[in-house]
TIROLO-634818 format. One record per residue (C-alpha): residue number from 1; residue in three letters; x, y, z. Coordinates in steps of 0.1 Angstrom, whole numbers, plus 5000, padded with zeros to 4 digits. Each point is the difference from the previous one (the first is absolute). Example, Ala and Ser with C-alpha at 12.3 -4.5 7.8 and 13.67 -1.06 7.14 Angstrom:
BEGIN
pos  code  xx  yy  zz
1  ALA  5123  4955  5078
2  SER  5014  5034  4993
end
This chain:
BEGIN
pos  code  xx  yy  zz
1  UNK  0496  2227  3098
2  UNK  5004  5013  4962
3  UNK  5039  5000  4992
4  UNK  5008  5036  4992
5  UNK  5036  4988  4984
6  UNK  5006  5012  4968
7  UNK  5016  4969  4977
8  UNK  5034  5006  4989
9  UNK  5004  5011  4961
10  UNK  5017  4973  4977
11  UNK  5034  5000  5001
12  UNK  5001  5010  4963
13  UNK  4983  5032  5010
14  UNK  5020  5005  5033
15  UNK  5029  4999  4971
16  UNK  4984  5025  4973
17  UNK  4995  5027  5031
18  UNK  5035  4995  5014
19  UNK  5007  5008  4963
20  UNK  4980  5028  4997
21  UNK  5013  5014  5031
22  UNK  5037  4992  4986
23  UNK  5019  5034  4991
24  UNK  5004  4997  4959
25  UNK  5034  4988  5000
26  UNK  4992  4969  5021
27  UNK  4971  4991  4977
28  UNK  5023  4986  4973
29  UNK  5019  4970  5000
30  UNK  5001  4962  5006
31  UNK  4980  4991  5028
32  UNK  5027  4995  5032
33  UNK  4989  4964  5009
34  UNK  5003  4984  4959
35  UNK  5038  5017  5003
36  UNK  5006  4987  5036
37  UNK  4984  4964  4984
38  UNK  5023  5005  4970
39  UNK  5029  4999  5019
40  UNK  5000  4972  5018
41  UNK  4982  5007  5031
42  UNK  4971  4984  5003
43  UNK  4964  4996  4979
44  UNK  4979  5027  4994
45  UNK  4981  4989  5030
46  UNK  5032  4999  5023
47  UNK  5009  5034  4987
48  UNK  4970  5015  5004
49  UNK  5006  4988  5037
50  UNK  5033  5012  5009
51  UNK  4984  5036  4985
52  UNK  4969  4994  5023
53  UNK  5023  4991  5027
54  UNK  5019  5036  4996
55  UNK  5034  4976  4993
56  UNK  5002  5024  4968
57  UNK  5014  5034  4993
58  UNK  5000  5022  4971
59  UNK  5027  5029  5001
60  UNK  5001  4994  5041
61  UNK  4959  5004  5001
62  UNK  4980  4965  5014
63  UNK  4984  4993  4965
64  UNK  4961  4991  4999
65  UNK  4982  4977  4981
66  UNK  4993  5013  4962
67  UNK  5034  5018  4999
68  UNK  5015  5005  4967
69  UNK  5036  5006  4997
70  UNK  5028  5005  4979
71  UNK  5027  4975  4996
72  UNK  5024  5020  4983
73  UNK  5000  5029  5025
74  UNK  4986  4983  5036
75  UNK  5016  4987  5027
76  UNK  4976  4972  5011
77  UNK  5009  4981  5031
78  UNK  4988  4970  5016
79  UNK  5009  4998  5039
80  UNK  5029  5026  4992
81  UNK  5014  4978  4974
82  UNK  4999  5017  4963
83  UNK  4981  4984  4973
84  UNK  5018  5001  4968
85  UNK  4972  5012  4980
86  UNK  5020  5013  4966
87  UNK  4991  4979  4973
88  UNK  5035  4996  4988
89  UNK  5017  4989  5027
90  UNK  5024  4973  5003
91  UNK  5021  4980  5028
92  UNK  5028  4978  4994
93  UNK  5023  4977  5019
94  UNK  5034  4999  4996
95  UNK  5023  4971  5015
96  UNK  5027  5021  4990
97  UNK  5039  4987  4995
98  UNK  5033  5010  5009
99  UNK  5017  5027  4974
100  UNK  4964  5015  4994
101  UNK  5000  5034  5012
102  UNK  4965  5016  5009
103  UNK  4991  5030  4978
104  UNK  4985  5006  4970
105  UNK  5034  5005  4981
106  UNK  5039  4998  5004
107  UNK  5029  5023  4986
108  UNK  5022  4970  5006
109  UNK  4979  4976  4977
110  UNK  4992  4975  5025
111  UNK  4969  4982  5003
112  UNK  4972  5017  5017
113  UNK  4969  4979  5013
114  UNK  4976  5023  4975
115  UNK  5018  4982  4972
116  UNK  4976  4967  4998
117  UNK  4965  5018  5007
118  UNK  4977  5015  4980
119  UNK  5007  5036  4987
120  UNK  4970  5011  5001
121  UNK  4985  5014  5026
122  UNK  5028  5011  5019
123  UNK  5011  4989  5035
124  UNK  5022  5008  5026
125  UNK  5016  4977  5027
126  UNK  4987  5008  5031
127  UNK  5035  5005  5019
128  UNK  5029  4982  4988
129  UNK  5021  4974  5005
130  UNK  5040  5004  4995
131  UNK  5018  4983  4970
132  UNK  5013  4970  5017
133  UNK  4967  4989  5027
134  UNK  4976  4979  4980
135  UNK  4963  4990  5007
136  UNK  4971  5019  5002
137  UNK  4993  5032  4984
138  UNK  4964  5017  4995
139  UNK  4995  5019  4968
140  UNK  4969  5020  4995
141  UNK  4981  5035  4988
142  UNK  4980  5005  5030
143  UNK  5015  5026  5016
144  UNK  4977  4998  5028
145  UNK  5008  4967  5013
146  UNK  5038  5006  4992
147  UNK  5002  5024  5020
148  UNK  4980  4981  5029
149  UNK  5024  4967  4997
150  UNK  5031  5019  4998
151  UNK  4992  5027  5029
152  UNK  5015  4986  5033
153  UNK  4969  5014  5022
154  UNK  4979  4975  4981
155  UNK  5019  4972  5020
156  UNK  5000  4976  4967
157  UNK  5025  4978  5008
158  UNK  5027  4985  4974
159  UNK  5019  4965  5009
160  UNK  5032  4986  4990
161  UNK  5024  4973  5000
162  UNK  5039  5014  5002
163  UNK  5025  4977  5000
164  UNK  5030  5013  5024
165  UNK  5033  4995  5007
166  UNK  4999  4977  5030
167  UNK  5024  4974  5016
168  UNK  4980  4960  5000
169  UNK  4977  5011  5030
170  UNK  4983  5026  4979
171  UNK  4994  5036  5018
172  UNK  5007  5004  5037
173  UNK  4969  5005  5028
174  UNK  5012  5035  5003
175  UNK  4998  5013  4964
176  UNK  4967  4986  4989
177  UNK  4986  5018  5036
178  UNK  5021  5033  4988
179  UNK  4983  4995  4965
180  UNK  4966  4994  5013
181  UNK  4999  5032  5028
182  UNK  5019  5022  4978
183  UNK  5034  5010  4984
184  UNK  5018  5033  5000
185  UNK  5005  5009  4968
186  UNK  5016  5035  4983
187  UNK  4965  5011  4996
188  UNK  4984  4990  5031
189  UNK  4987  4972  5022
190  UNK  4983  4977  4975
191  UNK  4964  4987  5016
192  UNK  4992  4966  5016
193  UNK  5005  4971  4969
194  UNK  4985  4963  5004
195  UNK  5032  4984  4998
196  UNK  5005  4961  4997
197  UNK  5028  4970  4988
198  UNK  4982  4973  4982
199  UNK  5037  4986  4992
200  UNK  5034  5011  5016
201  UNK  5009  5032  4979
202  UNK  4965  5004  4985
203  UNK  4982  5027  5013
204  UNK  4966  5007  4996
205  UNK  4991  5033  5005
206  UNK  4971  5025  5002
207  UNK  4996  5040  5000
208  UNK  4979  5025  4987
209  UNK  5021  5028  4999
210  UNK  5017  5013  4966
211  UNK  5040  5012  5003
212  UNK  5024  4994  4979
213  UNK  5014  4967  5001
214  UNK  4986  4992  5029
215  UNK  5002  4964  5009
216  UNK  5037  4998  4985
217  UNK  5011  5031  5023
218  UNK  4983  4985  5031
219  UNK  5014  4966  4995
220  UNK  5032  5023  4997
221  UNK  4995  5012  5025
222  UNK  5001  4969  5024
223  UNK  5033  4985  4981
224  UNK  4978  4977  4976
225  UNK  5005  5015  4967
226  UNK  4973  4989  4972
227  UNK  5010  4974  4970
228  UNK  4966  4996  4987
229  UNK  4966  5019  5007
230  UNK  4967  4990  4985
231  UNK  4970  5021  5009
232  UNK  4971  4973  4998
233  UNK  4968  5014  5021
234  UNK  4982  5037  4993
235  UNK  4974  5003  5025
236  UNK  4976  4969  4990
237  UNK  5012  4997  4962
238  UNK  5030  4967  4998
239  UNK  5004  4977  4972
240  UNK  5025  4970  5007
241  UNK  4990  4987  4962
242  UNK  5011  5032  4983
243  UNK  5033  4994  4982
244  UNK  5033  5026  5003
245  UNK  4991  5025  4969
246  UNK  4968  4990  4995
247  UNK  4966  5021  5009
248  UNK  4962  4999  5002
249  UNK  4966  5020  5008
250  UNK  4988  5002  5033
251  UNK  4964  4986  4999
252  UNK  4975  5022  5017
253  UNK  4996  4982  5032
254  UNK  5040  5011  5001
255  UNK  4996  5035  4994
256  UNK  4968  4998  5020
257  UNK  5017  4984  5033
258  UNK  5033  5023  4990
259  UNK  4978  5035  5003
260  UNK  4986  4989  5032
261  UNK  5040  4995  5019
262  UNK  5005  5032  4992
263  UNK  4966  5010  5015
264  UNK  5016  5018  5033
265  UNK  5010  5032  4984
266  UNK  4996  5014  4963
267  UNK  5034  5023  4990
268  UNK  5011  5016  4967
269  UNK  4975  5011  4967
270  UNK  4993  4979  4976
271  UNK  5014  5018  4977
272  UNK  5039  4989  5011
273  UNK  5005  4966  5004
274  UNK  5025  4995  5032
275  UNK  5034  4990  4995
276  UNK  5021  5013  5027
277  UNK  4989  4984  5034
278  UNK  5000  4961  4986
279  UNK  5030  4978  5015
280  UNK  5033  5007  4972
281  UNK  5012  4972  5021
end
């Protein structure tokens, strides 16, 4: 019986008449799966892939192979996590210490945790940290991804260690359960928190919300004031080895395995970098 199939084209020409087809301003530009490759996510051939695979959208559209974007302009998203395609982006990690304050600068002359980066390009925290909590801080110019980590909907959670004021048997039963289901603060019923006591007035303790002071007001709140608070977990990014005051680059498995936590929901523009719904804890 003859075989009537006609054989598939090369994939090179498959390529040139997606291109063809292309409206003229998608013609132009690096091909998608060299940037996705260049950023950490995979080889060419794994890119090519996860486009294959429909894992990847350009500007919300399920991007094809032989797509050519822009990474200056395009939002490019792998499983709804962003792919930080600029060329000149940077992200830092800050373990940052007490008396640092958290903005680019200060009327009142004190330290900020801008002051021992790089000046160039510029950053922004994303969220911030009050003067006296130390640990980790996130410092970057991708205002996608801020926006992303910092936006409570995202669910990205941040852990810390606060040291309370407790008597030798650390925090009663009925506080930590209080902490964990919720506290009623002047703002509202704060959400469910992993709550736990590695050592009798050490609290380790999880959320994902951002309010203002948040941990010390719920610990307030159930008669344990804070002495000490160290943030040391954002979403999968922690660095025991990282000194107070010192700071590095994420490498790009980091920012790689950071975009996809915040893969649930995407917030904000890139454009403004998100300060406001970060833990000022």
């Amino acid at each position: 019986m003859p075989n009537d199939r006609v054989p598939e084209p090369p994939l090179w020409e498959q390529w040139a008449a997606e291109r063809a087809a292309m409206p003229p301003d998608r013609r132009d530009g690096e091909r998608l799966q060299k940037v996705l490759a260049s950023r950490g996510w995979g080889s060419r051939r794994v890119s090519e892939d996860l486009i294959a695979e429909g894992r990847v959208t350009v500007n919300g559209d399920v991007a094809v192979l032989g797509r050519r974007v822009d990474p200056e302009n395009d939002l490019i998203e792998v499983d709804g996590a962003p792919v930080g395609a600029k060329a000149d982006l940077v992200y830092y990690l800050i373990n940052k210490k007490a008396g640092v304050v958290t903005t680019a600068r200060d009327t009142h002359g004190r330290p900020t945790v801008l002051d021992t980066l790089p000046a160039q390009p510029r950053v922004f925290p994303v969220g911030r940290l009050d003067s006296e909590t130390e640990g980790l801080l996130l410092v970057m110019n991708d205002g996608e991804l801020s926006n992303r980590i910092a936006h409570p909907s995202t669910g990205v959670e941040k852990e810390y260690l606060a040291t309370v004021d407790a008597g030798p048997s650390g925090v009663p039963a009925g506080a930590m359960r209080t902490l964990r289901e919720g506290v009623e603060l002047e703002d509202g019923m704060t959400s469910p928190a992993e709550v736990a006591q590695p050592t009798p007035g050490v609290l380790r303790i999880t959320i994902h919300e951002g309010r203002n002071r948040q941990i010390r007001r719920m610990c307030d709140a159930v008669g344990h004031p804070v002495t000490r608070l160290v943030r040391t977990r954002i979403g999968p990014i922690a660095d025991r080895k990282l000194a107070p005051g010192e700071w590095r680059e994420l490498t790009p498995d980091e920012v790689r395995t950071l975009a996809l936590s915040t893969a649930s929901a995407g917030t904000g523009t890139a454009d403004e970098p998100a300060q406001r719904y970060d833990p000022t804890s």
